[in-house]
C-alpha positions in Angstrom: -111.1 180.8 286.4 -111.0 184.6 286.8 -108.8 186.0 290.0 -110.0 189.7 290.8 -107.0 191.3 292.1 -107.1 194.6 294.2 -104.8 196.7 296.4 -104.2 200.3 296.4 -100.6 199.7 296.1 -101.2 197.1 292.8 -101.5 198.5 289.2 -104.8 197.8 287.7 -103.0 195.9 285.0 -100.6 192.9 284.1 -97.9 195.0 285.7 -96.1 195.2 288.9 -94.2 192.5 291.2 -97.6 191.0 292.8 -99.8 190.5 288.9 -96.6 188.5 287.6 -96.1 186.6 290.5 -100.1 185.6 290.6 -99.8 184.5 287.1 -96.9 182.8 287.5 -97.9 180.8 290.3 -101.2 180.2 288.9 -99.6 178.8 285.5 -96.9 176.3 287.6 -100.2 174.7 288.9 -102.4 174.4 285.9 -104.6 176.8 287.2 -105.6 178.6 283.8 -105.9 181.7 286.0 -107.1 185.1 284.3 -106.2 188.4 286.4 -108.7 190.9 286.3 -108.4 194.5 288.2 -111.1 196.6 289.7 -113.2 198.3 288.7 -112.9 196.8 285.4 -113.8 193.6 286.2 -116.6 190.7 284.9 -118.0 188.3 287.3 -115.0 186.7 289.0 -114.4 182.8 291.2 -112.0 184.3 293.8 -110.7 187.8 295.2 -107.4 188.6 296.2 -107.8 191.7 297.9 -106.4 194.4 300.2 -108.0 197.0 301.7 -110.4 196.7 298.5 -113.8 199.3 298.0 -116.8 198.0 299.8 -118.6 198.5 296.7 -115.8 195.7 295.0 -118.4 192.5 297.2 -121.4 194.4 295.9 -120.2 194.0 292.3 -119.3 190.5 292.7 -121.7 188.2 293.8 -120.9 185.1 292.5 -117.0 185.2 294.5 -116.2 181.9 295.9 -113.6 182.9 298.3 -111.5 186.2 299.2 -108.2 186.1 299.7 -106.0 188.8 302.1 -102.7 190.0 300.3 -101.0 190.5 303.6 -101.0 188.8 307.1 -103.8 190.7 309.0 -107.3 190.7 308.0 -109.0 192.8 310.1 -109.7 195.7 307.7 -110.6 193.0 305.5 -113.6 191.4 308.1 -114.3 195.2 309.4 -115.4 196.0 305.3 -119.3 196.6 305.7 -119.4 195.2 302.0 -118.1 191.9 302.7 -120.5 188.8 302.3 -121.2 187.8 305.9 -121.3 184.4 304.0 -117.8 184.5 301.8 -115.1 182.2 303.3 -111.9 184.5 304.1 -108.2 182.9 304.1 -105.3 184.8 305.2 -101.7 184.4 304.2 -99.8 182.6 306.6 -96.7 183.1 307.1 -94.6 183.2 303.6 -91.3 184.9 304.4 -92.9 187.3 307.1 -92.2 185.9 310.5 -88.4 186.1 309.2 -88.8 189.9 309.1 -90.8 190.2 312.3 -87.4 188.1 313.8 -85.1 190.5 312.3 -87.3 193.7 314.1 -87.7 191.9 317.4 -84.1 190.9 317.3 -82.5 194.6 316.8 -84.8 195.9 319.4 -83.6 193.2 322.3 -80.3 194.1 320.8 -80.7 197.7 321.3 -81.5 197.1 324.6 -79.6 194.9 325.6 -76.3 196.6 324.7 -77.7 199.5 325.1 -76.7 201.2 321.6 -78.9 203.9 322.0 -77.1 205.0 325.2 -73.8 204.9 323.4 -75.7 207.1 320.5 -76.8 209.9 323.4 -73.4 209.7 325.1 -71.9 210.1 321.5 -73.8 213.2 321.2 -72.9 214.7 324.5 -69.5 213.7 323.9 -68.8 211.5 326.8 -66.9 208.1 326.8 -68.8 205.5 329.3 -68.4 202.1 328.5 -71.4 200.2 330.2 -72.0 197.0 332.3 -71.5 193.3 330.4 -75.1 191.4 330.3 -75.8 187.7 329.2 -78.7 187.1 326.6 -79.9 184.4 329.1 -80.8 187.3 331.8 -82.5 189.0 328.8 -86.3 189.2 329.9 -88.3 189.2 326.6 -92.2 188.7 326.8 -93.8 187.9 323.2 -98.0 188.9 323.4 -99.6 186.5 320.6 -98.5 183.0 319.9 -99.7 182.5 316.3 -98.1 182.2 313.4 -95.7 185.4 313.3 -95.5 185.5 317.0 -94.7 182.0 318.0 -92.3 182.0 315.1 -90.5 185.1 316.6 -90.7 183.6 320.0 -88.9 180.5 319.2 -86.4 182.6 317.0 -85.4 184.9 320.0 -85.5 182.0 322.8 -82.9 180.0 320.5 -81.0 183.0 320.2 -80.5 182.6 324.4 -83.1 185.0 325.8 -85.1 184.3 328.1 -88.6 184.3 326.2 -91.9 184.3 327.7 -94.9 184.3 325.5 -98.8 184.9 326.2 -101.9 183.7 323.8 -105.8 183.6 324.4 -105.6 179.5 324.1 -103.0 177.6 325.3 -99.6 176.7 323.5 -96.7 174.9 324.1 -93.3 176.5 322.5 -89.8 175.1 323.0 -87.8 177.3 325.4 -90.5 179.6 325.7 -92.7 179.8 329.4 -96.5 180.1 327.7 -98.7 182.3 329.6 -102.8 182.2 328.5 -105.9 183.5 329.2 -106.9 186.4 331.3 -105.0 185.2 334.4 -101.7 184.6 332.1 -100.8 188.3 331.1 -100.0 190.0 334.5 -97.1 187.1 334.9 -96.0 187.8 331.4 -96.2 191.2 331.6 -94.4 191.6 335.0 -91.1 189.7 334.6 -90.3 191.7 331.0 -87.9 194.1 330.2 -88.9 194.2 326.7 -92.8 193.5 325.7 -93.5 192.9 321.8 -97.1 192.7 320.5 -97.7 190.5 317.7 -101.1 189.9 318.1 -104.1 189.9 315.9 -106.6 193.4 316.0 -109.9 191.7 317.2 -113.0 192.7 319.5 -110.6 191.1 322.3 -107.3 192.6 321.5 -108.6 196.4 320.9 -107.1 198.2 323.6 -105.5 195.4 325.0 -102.6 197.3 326.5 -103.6 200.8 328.4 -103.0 202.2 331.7 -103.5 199.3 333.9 -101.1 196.8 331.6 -98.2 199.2 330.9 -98.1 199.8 334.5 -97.7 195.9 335.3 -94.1 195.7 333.5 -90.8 197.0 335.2 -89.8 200.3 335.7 -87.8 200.9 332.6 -89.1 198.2 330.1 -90.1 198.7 326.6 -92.6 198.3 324.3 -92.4 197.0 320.5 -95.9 196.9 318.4 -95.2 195.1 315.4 -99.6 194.3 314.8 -101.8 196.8 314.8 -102.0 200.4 316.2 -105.2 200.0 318.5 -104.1 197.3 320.6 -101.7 199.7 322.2 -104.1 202.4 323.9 -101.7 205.0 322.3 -103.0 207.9 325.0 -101.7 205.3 327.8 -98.3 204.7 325.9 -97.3 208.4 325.5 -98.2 208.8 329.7 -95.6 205.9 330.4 -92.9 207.4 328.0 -93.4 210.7 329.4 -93.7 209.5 333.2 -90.7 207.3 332.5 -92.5 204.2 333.8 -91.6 203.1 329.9 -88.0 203.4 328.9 -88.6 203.3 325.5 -90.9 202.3 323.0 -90.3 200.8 319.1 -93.5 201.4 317.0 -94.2 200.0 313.2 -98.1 200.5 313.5 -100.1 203.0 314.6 -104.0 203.9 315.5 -103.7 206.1 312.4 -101.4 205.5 309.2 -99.5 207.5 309.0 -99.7 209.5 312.0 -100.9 213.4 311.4 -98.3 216.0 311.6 -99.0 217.2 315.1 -98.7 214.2 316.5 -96.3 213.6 319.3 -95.1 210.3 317.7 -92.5 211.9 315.3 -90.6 213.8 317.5 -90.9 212.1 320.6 -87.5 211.6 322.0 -88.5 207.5 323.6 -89.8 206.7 320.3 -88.2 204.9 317.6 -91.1 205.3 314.3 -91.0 202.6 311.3 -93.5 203.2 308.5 -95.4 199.7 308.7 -92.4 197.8 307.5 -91.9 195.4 310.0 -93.0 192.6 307.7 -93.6 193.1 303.9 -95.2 190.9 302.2 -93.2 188.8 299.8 -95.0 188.9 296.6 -93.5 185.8 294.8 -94.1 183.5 298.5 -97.5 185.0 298.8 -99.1 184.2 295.6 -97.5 180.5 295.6 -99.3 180.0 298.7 -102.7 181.8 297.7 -102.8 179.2 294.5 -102.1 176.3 296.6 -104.8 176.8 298.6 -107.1 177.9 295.6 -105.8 174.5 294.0 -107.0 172.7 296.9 -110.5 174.5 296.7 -111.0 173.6 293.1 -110.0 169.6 294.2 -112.8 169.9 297.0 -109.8 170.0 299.7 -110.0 171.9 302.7 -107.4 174.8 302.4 -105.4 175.8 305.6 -105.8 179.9 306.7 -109.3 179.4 306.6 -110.2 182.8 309.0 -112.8 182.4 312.1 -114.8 185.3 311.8 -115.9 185.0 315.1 -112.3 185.2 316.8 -111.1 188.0 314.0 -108.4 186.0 312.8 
């Protein structure tokens, strides 16, 4: 069984953390795996890709599967040289939710002491201890309920805020008030003093948040995007900073990666900028899971992450 392995950040070689933990993985199951790298690659059974070439599908008719090396897919299904008939799987989970948890968590944190008020008053030199508030009054509104986001909704709601979460179908979380559908987001939205987006980049969640939705959360509130840059319609989100309608707004992804030098995202004062780290992908967790569902291929078993084209995820 040959594995064609790409992503710009993988050697195209035997080396690196993802290659040995492939092989490994593939040799605790029997597999009899062979890695082989773009572009110098035979025929292979399965890709394991990220952000791969679309000249890599052309080259490889025979693939049986691909295989995303990270939780989203959409550049993946948006690659004009993917099969239209190639089963995708994603990776689900494997160690990321707990590092979405982490993010969320500091930025309800932040808030909710309000650390970075105590960082400006630092600066100005001024000694104001504020007001005491109780997690449970904590307004925190979660905006995808799959994998990552119900796992972070659960994870904040038994850490005592009061979580509210919103998904296209509905879903039933303990301690968590589900909101779905169309009708579903304007509740959400409108009782949260912190909004995080975990949601898939689809056809339906492009430009999900603009104008209209930003102006449906309290004065004040802020705004955590831990998916994908164009769900946020960033000209909308800079308005609300600037107006003040947003208080402040934590942002991991962006419409363009990285942003270019001009933009106002670097040195926006309301903005706190992480480089796409709010969940790394775990190479050694990854890889397990991608030969268990290979395994289960090869036995003529269905294998779970199987993605719905049509939805986007």
């Amino acid at each position: 069984m040959r594995l064609l392995v790409y992503s710009p950040e993988i050697p195209a070689d035997a080396a690196g953390a993802w290659p040995r933990a492939l092989t490994r993985a593939a040799a605790e199951r029997g597999l009899g795996a062979e890695l082989r790298f773009w572009p110098q690659a035979e025929p292979c059974d399965y890709a394991l890709v990220w952000r791969p070439p679309a000249e890599l599908f052309a080259a490889q008719p025979g693939l049986k599967a691909a295989f995303a090396l990270g939780a989203g897919v959409d550049a993946l299904l948006a690659d004009p040289g993917l099969p239209p008939g190639l089963p995708v799987y994603r990776v689900e989970d494997a160690g990321m939710a707990a590092q979405m948890a982490e993010y969320a968590l500091y930025a309800c944190l932040e808030k909710l002491r309000g650390f970075h008020e105590y960082r400006a008053a630092q600066a100005a030199g001024s000694w104001a201890p504020g007001p005491y508030r109780s997690r449970a009054g904590f307004k925190v509104a979660v905006l995808g309920l799959g994998a990552l986001g119900s796992a972070v909704a659960r994870e904040l709601a038994e850490y005592g805020f009061a979580v509210s979460g919103w998904s296209r179908r509905p879903k039933e979380l303990p301690g968590v008030r589900c909101h779905d559908g169309p009708d579903g987001l304007t509740p959400c939205l409108a009782r949260a003093e912190l909004v995080i987006v975990l949601l898939p980049l689809s056809d339906e969640t492009r430009g999900l948040i603009g104008e209209r939705e930003l102006g449906m959360l309290p004065r004040g509130a802020w705004l955590v995007n831990l998916a994908r840059g164009p769900i946020v319609r960033e000209e909308a989100l800079l308005k609300a900073l600037d107006e003040g309608g947003l208080g402040r707004a934590y942002l991991d992804v962006f419409a363009e990666e990285p942003p270019p030098a001009a933009s106002p995202w670097w040195r926006h004062p309301k903005v706190a900028m992480t480089p796409h780290i709010a969940a790394i992908t775990p190479p050694d967790a990854a890889a397990a899971q991608i030969m268990d569902k290979i395994a289960a291929l090869r036995a003529g078993r269905p294998a779970s992450g199987l993605v719905d084209r049509g939805a986007g995820y």
